[in-house]
N, C-alpha and C positions, 0 to 999 in steps of 0.2 A: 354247029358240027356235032355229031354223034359221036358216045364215047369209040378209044381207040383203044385196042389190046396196044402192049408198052415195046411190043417185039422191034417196030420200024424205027423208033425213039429211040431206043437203047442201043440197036444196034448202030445208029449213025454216029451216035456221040462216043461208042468203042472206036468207030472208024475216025470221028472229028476228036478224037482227046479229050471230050470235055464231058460232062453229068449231067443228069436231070434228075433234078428235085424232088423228092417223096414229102409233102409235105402234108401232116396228116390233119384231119378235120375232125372236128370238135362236137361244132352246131354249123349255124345260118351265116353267121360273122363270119368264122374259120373258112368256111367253102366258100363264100363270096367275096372275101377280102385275098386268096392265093386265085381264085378265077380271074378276078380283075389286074393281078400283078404280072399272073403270066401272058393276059391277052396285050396289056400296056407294054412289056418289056419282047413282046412275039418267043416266046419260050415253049417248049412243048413243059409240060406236068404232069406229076403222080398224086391222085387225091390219094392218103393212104387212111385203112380205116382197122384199128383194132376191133376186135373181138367186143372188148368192151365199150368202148365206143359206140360199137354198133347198136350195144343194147341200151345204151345211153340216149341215145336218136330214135329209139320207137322201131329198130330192126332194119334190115339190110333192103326192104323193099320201102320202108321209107325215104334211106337215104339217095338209093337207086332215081327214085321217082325226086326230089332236091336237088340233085345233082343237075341230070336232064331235064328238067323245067328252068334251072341256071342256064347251063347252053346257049335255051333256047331265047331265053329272055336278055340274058347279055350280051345276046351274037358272041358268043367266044365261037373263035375258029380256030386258034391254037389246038393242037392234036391235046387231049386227056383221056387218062386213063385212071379210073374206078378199081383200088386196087385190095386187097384184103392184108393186115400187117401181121405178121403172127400169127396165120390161121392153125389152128386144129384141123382134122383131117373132115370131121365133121362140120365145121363152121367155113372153108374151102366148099363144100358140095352146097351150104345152104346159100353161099355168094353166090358161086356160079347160076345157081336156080333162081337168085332174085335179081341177076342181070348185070353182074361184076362185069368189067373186060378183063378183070388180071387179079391172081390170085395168087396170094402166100403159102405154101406150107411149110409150116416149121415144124419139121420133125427129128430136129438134133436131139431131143433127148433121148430119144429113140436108140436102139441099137443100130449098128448100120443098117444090116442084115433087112429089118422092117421097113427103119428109114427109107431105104431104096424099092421096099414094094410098095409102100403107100404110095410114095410119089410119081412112080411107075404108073399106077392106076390113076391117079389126078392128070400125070400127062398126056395120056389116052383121053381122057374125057375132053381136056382144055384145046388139043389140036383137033378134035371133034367138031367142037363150037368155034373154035378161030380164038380164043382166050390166049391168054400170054399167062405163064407163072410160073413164080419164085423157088427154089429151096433153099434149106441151109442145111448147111455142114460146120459144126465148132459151134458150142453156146456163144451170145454176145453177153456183155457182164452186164451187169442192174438185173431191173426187173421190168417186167412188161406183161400185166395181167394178171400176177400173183407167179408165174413163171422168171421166176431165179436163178442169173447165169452167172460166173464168176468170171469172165471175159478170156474161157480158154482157147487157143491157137487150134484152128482146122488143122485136120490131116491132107494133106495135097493128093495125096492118092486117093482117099475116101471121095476128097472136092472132085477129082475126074469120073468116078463112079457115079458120084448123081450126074455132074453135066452128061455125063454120055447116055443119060436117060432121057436125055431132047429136052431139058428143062430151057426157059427161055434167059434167066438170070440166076446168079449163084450166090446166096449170103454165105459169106465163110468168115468165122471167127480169127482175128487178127489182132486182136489184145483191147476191140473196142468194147464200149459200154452204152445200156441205155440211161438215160438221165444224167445228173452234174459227174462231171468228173472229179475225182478225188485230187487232194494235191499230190499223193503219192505215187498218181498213173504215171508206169513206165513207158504208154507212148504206143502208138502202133506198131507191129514188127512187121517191117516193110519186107525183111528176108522168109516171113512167110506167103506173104501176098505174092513176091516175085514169083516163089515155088509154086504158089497156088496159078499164078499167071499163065507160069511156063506149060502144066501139065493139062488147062481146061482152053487156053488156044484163043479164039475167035467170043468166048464166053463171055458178056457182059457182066462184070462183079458186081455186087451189090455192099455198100460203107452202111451200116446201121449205124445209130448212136452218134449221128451228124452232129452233133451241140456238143459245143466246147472243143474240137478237136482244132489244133492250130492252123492259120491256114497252108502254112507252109506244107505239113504236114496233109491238107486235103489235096493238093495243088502234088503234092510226088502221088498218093494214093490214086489220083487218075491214071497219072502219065503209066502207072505199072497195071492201070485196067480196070479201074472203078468206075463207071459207068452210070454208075444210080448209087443216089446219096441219102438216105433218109433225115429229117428234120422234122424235132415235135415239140421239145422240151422246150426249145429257147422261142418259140411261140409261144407256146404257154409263157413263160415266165416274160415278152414281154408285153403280154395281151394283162398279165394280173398286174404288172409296172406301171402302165399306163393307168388302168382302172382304179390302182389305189391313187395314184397322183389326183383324178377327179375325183375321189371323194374325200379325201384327205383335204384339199383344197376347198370344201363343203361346195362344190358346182354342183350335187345333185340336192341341195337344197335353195337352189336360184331359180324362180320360174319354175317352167318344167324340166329342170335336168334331171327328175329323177324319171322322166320316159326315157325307159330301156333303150330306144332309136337314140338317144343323146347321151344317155348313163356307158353304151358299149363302142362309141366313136371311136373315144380314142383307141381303145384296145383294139378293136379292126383296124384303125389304120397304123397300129407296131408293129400288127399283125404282116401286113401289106410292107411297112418296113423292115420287118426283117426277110420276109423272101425276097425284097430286091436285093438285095444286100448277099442273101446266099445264090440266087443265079446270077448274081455279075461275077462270086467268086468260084463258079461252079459252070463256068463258061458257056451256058446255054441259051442266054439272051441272042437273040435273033437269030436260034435255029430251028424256029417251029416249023 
């Protein structure tokens, strides 16, 4: 199956109550270990892919072309979508050109005022091509790229200003963060999210900074309209848990356990367990 902009996915799991997964890709392992979990588990997916990332993988028409030859080679037919994390307004135009279906812009640090024309003009282009894509309103906290948020609360009124830009999903700051959570996080503010709820309607929300947050805690974030979840961190960390366990245990001096096909096993399949584990709590299994 051919990639799928994220618009018909998103919106079904606003109507069904439940999320689908951003879960962002790395390398070969990364995209073929969440391809195979979501065709096993029938889920629709978000490959998500930062900026840097992308230039980690050899650029966006590399990954484009990795992606779609997975498709095609794994029969997935679960719906995916090729999506951009965190784009720059620039790095948004060179996806779309290298055959994204769905694109980020993140233009929160922006003033509104710009915020709202750049993405104004991404929206024009993306319903041009049939693309699907993101804004955000309110920094998310950590870091993601060398861009630095301290996890402040959207504005609800600013958050209706971009949706009425025809955007397809809305990231809006709610006290989350990207990477580990501190032990001092005060928690999502769910009396933001409801405001942000109430004022953008029909809007599929978008949860950054998926890892660590309790589940209890993901579990009310829907039900108030989260829609798309992103996950990255606690892949990584349990794709590096696994890998030190195999060499720790010296397996990559047995035979040939130091071929890369056997030295990155286990870390593909943490990989593979932790996205089962986030679409059974993210209630997306068996609605691709």
């Amino acid at each position: 199956m051919p990639l799928v902009n994220a618009k018909e996915m998103l919106t079904k799991a606003k109507a069904g109550h439940y999320a689908v997964g951003q879960f962002n890709i790395n390398n070969l392992e990364w995209t073929k270990a969440i391809l195979l979990t979501a065709q096993e588990l029938n889920s629709p997916v978000i490959l998500g892919v930062s900026e840097g990332a992308g230039k980690y993988m050899c650029g966006y028409t590399t990954i484009v072309g990795m992606v779609n030859g997975m498709l095609n080679e794994l029969n997935i037919t679960v719906p995916v979508a090729l999506h951009l994390d965190h784009g720059s307004y620039d790095g948004a135009k060179a996806c779309i050109a290298a055959g994204f279906s769905s694109v980020m812009f993140d233009g929160s640090h922006y003033a509104i005022e710009e915020n709202i024309a750049k993405t104004k003009e991404l929206v024009a282009t993306c319903e041009e091509l049939g693309l699907s894509i993101e804004a955000e309103v309110g920094s998310i906290g950590g870091e993601e790229d060398g861009v630095v948020g301290a996890g402040e609360c959207a504005d609800p009124d600013e958050c209706k200003m971009i949706a009425d830009l025809g955007v397809t999903m809305l990231a809006a700051g709610i006290g989350n963060i990207h990477g580990k959570y501190p032990e001092n996080w005060a928690g999502l503010s769910f009396d933001t999210l409801e405001a942000i709820s109430a004022k953008t309607g029909d809007m599929p929300l978008v949860l950054h900074g998926g890892t660590g947050i309790p589940e209890d805690m993901i579990k009310k974030a829907i039900d108030l309209g989260v829609s798309k979840i992103n996950v990255n961190t606690e892949c990584q960390l349990a794709f590096a848990a696994a890998t030190r366990e195999y060499v720790e245990a010296g397996k990559d001096l047995q035979g040939k356990g130091f071929d890369p096909r056997k030295l990155l096993a286990p870390g593909f399949e943490a990989i593979k367990a932790t996205v089962k584990e986030k679409m059974e709590l993210f209630g997306s299994v068996g609605k691709a």
